[in-house]
C-alpha positions as CSV (number, residue, x, y, z in Angstrom):
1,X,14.2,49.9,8.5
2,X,11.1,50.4,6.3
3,X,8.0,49.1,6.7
4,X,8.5,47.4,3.0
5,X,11.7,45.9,4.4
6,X,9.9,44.7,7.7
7,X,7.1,43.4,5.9
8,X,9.4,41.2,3.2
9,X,11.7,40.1,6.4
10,X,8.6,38.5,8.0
11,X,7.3,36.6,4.3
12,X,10.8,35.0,4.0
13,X,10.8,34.3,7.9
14,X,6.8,32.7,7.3
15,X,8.2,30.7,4.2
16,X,11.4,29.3,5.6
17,X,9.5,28.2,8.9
18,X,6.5,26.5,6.8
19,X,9.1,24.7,4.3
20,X,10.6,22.8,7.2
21,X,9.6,19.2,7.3
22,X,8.7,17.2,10.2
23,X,7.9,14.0,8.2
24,X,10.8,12.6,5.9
25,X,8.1,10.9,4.1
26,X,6.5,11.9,1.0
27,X,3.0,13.3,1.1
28,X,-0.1,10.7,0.4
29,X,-0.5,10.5,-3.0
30,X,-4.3,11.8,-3.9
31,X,-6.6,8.8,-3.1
32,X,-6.9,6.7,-6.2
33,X,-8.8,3.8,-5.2
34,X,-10.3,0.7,-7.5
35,X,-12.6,-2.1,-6.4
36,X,-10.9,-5.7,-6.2
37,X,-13.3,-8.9,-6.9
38,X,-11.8,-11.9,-5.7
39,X,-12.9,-14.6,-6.6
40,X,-12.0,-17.9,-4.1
41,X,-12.3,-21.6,-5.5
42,X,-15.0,-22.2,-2.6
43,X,-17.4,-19.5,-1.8
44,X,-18.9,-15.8,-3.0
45,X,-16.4,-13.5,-4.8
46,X,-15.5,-10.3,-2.1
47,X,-14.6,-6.6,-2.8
48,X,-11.7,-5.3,-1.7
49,X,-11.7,-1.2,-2.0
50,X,-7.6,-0.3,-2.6
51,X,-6.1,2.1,-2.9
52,X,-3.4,2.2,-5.7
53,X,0.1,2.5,-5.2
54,X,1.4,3.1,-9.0
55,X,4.7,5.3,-8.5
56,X,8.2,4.5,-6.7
57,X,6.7,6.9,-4.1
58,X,3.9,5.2,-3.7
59,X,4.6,2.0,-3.0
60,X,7.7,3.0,-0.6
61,X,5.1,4.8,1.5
62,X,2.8,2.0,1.0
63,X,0.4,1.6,4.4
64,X,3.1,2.8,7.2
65,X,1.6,4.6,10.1
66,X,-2.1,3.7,9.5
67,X,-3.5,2.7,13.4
68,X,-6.9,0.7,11.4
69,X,-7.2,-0.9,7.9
70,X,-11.0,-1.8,7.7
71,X,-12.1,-5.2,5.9
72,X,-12.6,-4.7,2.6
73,X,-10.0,-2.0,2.4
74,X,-6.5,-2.3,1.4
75,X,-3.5,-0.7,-0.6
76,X,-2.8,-2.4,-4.3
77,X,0.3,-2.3,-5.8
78,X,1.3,-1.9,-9.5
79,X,4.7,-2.8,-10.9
80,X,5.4,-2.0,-14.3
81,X,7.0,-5.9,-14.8
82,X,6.6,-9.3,-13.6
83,X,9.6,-10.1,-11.0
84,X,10.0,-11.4,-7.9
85,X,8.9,-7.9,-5.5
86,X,10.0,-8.5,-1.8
87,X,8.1,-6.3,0.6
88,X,8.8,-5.5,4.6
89,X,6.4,-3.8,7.3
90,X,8.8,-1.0,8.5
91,X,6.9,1.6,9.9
92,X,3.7,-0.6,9.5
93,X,1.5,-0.5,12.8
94,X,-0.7,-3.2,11.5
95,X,-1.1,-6.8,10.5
96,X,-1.4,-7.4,6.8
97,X,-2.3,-10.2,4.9
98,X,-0.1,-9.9,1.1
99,X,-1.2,-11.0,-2.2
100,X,1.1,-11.8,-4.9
101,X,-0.6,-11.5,-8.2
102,X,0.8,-12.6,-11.3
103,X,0.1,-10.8,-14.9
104,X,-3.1,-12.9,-15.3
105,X,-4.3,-11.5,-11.9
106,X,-3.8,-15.5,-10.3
107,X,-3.1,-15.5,-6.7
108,X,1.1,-17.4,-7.2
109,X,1.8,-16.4,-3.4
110,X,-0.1,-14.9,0.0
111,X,1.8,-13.9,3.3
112,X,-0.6,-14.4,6.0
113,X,-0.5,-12.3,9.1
114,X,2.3,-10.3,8.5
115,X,4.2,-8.7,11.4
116,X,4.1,-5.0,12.1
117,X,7.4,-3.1,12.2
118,X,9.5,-5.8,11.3
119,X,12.2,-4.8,8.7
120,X,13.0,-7.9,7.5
121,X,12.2,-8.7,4.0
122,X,9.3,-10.8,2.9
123,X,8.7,-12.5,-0.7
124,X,7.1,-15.4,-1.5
125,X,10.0,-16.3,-3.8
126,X,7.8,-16.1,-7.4
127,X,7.2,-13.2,-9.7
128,X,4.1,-11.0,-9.2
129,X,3.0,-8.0,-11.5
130,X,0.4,-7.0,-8.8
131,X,0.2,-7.3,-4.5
132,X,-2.5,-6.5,-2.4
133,X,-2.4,-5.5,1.2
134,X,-5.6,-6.5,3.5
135,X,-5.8,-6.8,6.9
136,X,-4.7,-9.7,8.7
137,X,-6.5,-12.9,8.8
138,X,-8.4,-11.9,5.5
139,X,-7.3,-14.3,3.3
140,X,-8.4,-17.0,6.2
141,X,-11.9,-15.1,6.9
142,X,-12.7,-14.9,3.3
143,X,-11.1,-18.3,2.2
144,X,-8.2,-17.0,-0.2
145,X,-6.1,-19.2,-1.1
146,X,-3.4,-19.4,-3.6
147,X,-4.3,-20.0,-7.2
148,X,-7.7,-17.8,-6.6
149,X,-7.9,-15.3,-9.0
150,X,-8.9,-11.6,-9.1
151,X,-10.1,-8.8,-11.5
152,X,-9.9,-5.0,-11.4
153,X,-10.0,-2.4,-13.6
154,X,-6.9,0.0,-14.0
């Protein structure tokens, strides 16, 4: 065998080994992040720094396998319509606090503390256009409640 031959057997062996995925998920999408004022009927707006979740891929990934979601940092998703969007916490080590957005950025719905891994589907029964993941107990820390409204920039 030539060296040629040897050399273009071990490429193909080097690309076939590093094209083998160990993680059936999709990569992280580059970080896109924008700032999130909410704004609660009593008290000082906060700023949540999300990241956006825009594509199918995106929001399917979503926040699974994070260990730590710091406050004022969260995931903000971005549907192209208004419709009821029911969410679960597969693969999700951490307790989130959801909330459902309408097109006029009003809070319609929140799901408070929300129970890591559990595959069982979560709505609050109204149509969003927008939800944001925080940690747990934000909403209660921060005094969101429904009807609060937010602003961001897209």
């Amino acid at each position: 065998m030539s060296v040629l031959a040897a050399w273009i057997g071990l490429f193909a062996a080097c690309v076939a080994c590093c094209s083998c995925k160990s993680d059936p998920l999709p990569k992280a999408p580059p970080e896109k992040k924008v700032d999130v004022r909410l704004f609660p009927a009593k008290g000082d707006p906060v700023v949540v720094r999300a990241e956006l979740a825009v594509t199918e891929e995106e929001r399917r990934r979503g926040l699974m396998y994070r260990e730590h979601l710091e406050d004022g940092q969260g995931m903000l998703f971005i549907f192209q319509e208004e419709a009821e969007h029911p969410f679960w916490m597969k693969n999700t080590k951490i307790p989130l606090d959801m909330l459902f957005l309408d097109s006029n950025r009003r809070i319609v719905g929140i799901l408070r503390d929300t129970k890591p891994m559990n595959e069982k589907s979560l709505s609050v029964g109204l149509p969003s256009r927008y939800v944001l993941e925080v940690p747990g107990g934000y909403c209660d820390r921060h005094g969101i409640h429904i009807r609060d409204s937010a602003e961001f920039n897209l």
